[in-house]
VEXDREN-2710 file (C-alpha; in Angstrom, 1 decimal):
% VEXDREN-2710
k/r/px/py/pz
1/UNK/-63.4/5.0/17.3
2/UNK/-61.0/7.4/15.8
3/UNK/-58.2/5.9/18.4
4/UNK/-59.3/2.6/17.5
5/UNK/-58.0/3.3/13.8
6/UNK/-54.7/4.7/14.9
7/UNK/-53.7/2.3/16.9
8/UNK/-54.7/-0.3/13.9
9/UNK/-52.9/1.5/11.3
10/UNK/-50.1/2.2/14.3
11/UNK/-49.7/-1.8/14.7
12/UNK/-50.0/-2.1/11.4
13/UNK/-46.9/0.0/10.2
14/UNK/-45.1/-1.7/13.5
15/UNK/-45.5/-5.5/12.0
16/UNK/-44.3/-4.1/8.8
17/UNK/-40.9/-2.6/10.0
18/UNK/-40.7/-5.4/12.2
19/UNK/-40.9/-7.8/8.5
20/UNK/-38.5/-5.7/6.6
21/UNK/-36.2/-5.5/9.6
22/UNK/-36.1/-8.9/11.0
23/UNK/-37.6/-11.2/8.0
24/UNK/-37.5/-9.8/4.9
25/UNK/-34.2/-10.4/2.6
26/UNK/-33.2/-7.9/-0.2
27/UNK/-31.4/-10.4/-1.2
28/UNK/-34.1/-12.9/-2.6
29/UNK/-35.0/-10.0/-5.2
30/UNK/-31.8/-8.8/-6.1
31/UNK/-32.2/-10.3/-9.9
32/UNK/-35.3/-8.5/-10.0
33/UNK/-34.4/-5.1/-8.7
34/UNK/-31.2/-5.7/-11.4
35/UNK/-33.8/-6.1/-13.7
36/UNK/-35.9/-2.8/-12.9
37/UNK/-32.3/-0.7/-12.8
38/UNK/-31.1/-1.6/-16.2
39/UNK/-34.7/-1.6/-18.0
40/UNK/-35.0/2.0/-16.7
41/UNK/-31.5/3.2/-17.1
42/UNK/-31.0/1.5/-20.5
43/UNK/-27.8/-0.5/-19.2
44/UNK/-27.0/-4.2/-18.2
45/UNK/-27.1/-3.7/-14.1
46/UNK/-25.7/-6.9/-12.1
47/UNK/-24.5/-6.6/-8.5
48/UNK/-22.2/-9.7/-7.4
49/UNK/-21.8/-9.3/-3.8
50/UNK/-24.5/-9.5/-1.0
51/UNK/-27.4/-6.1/-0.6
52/UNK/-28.1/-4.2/2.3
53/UNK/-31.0/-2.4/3.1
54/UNK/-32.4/0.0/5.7
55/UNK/-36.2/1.1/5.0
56/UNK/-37.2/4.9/6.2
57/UNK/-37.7/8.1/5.1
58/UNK/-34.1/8.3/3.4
59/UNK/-34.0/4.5/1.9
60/UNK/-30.5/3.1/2.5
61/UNK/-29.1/0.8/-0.2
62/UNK/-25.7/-0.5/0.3
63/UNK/-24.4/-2.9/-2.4
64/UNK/-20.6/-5.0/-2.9
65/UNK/-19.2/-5.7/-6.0
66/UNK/-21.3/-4.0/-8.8
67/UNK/-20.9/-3.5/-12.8
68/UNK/-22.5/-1.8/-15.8
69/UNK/-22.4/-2.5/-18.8
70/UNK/-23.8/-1.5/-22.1
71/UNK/-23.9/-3.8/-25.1
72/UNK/-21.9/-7.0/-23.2
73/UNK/-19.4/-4.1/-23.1
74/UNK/-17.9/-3.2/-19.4
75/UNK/-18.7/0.3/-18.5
76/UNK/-17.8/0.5/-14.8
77/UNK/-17.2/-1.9/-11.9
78/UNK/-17.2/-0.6/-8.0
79/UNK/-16.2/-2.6/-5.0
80/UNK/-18.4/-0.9/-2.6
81/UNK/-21.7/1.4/-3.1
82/UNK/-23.7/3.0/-0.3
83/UNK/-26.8/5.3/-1.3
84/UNK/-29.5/7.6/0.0
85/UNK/-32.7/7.3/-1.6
86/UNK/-36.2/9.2/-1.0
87/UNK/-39.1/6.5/-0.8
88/UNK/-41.5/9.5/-0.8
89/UNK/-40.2/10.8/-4.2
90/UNK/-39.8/7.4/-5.9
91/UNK/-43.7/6.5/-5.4
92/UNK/-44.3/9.6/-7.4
93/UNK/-41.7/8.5/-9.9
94/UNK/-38.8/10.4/-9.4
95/UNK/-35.3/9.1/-8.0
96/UNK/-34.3/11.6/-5.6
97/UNK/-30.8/10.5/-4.6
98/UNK/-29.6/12.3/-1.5
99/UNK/-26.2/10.6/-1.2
100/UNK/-24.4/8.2/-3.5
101/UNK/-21.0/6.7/-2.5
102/UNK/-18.5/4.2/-4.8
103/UNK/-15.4/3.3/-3.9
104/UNK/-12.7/1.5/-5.8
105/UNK/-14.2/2.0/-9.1
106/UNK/-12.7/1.3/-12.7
107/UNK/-14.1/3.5/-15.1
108/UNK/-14.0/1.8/-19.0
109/UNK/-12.7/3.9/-21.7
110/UNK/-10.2/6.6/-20.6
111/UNK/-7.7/7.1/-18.5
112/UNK/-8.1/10.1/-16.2
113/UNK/-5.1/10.1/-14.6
114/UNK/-2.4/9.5/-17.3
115/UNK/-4.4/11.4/-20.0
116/UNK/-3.4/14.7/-17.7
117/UNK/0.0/13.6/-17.9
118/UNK/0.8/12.9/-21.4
119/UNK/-1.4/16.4/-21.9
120/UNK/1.4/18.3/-19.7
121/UNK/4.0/16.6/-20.8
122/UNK/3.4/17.5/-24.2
123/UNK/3.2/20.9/-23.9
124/UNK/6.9/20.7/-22.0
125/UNK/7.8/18.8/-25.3
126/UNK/8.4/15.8/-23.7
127/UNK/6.3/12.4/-24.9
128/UNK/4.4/10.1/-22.0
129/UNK/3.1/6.9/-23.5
130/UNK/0.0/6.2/-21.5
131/UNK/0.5/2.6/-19.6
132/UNK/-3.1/1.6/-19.0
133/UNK/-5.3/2.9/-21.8
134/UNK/-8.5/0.2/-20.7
135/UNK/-9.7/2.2/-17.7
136/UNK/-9.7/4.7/-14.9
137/UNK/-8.6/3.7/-11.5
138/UNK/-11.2/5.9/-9.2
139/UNK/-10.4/5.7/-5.3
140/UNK/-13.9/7.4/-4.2
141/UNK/-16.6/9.0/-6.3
142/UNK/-19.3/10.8/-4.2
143/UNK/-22.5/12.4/-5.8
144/UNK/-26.2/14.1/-5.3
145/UNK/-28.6/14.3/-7.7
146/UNK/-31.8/12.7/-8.9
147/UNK/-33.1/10.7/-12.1
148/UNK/-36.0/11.1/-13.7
149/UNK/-37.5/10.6/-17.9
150/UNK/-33.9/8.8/-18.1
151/UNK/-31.8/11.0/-17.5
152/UNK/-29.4/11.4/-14.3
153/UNK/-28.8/14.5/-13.1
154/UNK/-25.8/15.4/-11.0
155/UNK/-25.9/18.1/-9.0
156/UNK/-22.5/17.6/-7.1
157/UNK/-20.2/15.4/-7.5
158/UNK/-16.7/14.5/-5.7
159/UNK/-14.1/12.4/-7.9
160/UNK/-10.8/11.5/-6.3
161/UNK/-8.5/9.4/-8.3
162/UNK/-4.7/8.6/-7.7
163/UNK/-3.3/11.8/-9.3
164/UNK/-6.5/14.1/-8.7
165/UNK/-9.3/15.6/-6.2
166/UNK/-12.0/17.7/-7.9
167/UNK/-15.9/18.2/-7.7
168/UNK/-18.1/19.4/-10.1
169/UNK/-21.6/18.9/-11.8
170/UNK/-23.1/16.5/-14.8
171/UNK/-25.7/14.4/-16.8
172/UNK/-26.1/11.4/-17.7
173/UNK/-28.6/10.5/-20.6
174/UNK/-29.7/6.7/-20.9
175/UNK/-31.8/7.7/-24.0
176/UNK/-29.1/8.8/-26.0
177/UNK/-26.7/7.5/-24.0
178/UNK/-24.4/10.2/-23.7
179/UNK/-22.1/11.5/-20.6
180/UNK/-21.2/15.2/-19.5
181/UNK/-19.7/15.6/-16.6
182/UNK/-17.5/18.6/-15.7
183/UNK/-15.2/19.1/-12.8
184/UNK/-12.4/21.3/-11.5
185/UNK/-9.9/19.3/-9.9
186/UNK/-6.1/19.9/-8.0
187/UNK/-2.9/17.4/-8.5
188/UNK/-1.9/15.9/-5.3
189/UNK/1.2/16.6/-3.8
190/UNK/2.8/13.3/-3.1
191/UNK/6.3/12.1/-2.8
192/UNK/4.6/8.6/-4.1
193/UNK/3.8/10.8/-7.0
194/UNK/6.4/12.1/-7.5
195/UNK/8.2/8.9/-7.6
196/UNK/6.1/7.0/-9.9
197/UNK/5.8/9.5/-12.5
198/UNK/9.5/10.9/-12.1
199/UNK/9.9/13.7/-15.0
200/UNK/6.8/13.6/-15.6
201/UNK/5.3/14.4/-12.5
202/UNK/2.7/18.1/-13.6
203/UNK/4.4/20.0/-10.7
204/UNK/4.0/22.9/-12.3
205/UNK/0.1/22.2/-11.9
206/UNK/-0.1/22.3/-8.2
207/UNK/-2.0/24.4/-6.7
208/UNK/-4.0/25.5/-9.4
209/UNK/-7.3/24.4/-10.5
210/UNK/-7.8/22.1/-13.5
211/UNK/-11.2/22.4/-15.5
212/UNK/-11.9/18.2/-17.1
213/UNK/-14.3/17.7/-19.3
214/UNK/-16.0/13.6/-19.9
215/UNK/-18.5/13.9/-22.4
216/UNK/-19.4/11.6/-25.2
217/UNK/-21.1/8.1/-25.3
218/UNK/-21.2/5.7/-22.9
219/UNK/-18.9/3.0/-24.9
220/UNK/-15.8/5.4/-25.9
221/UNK/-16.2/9.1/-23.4
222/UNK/-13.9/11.3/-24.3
223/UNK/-11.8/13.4/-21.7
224/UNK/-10.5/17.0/-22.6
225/UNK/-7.9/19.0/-20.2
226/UNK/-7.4/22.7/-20.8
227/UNK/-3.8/22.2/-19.6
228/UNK/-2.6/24.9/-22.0
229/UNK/-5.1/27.2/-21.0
230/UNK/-4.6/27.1/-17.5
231/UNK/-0.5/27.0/-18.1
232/UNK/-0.8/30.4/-20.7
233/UNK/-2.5/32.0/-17.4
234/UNK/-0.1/31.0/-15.0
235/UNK/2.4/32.1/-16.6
236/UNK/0.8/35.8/-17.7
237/UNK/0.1/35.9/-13.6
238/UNK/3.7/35.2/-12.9
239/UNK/5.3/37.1/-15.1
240/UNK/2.7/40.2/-13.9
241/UNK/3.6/40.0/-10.6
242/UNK/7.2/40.0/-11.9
243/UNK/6.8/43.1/-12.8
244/UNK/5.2/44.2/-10.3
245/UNK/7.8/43.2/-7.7
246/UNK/10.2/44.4/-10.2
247/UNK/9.0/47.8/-10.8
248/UNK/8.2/47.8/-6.9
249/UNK/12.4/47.5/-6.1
250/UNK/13.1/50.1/-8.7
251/UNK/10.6/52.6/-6.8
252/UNK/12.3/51.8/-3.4
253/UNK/16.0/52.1/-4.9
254/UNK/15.2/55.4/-6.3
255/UNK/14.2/56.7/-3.2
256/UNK/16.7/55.5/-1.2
257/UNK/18.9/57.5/-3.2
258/UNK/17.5/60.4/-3.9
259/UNK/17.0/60.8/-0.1
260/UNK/20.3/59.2/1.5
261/UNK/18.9/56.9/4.3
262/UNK/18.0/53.6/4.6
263/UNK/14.3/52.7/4.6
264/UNK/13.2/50.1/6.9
265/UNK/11.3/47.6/4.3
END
């Protein structure tokens, strides 16, 4: 009797991956899971391009062409998103998102990029007029976190822009609709870069690590760069190990003569 059930329930679970596999078509509900997305995250939601899904333990959701918006105003647009959902932790309530991919993403409201330029630039007393003050040009944004009460939380997050690669953490409140989202990021080196942004290329930023801050409201974030901060530090290391080396040479000349030979360092 007991095998008799299990092999119902079995057959019954078979049919059903069979249906979502082979028959059923995300596709056909896509204004309605549009619908469920921006009543629960307090957005407008719409997804132009075609839905892909793949129904397990880890739900896969791959989307093309998606937007957000708040008010009829544009927050972001992404050509391409690919995410890792758990089906266990959603029927309990809670989006558990084990991977989240976007690529090619505008990001309304500030300009990442060129805001750290001007920044630099104006502490070397030199004035960048920002070209593009509409939106962010993101190449890949990668992130882990969950959402639950309305509020996303990021646990790790990847952002690589034209100028930029950093990771960090954040939240994201749809009740109050606010962002935080901190990161530590590096400037590429790149003789494209370098080109495009001539004089005011940051190359006295490479190889350090830059702390960003995008906080605010959904409709205008705001971005703030401690370049100053991280430059007053640099410079304090530098000009310590100056001395150092410094005080190191006089040491090794005042040996040398004090004793007559020649060392070997």
């Amino acid at each position: 009797m007991v095998k008799k059930i299990l092999y119902f329930f079995a057959s019954l679970f078979a049919v059903f991956i069979i249906y979502l596999t082979f028959i059923f078509d995300i596709n056909n509900y896509k204004s309605d899971l549009e619908n469920i997305i921006s009543n629960r995250a307090n957005i407008e939601f719409k997804i132009a391009g075609d839905l892909e899904l793949d129904i397990g333990i880890h739900t896969h959701v791959r989307a093309k062409s998606l937007s957000v918006s708040k008010n009829n105003v544009l927050l972001f647009e992404s050509e391409t998103f690919n995410s890792s959902v758990s089906l266990s932790q959603i029927l309990r309530g809670r989006f558990d998102i084990n991977s989240l991919g976007l690529t090619e993403t505008k990001l309304y409201g500030i300009n990442i990029d060129e805001s750290i330029i001007k920044s630099y630039n104006l502490l070397a007393g030199k004035s960048y007029n920002i070209k593009n003050k509409t939106y962010s040009i993101i190449n890949l944004i990668e992130a882990r976190g969950f959402f639950e009460d309305g509020i996303l939380e990021i646990e790790d997050i990847l952002l690589e822009t034209e100028l930029i690669q950093g990771d960090g953490f954040g939240k994201i409140n749809t009740l109050n609709e606010s962002v935080n989202v901190s990161t530590t990021a590096s400037i590429k080196k790149d003789d494209s870069l370098k080109s495009k942004y001539n004089e005011f290329y940051p190359k006295y930023l490479l190889d350090t690590q830059l702390p960003i801050l995008i906080s605010g409201n959904f409709i205008n974030p705001n971005i703030t760069i401690n370049v100053s901060d991280i430059i007053t530090e640099k410079l304090k290391k530098e000009i310590k190990d100056k001395a150092i080396n410094s005080i190191k040479d006089k040491i090794k000349e005042k040996i040398k003569s004090e004793i007559n030979i020649k060392l070997p360092f």
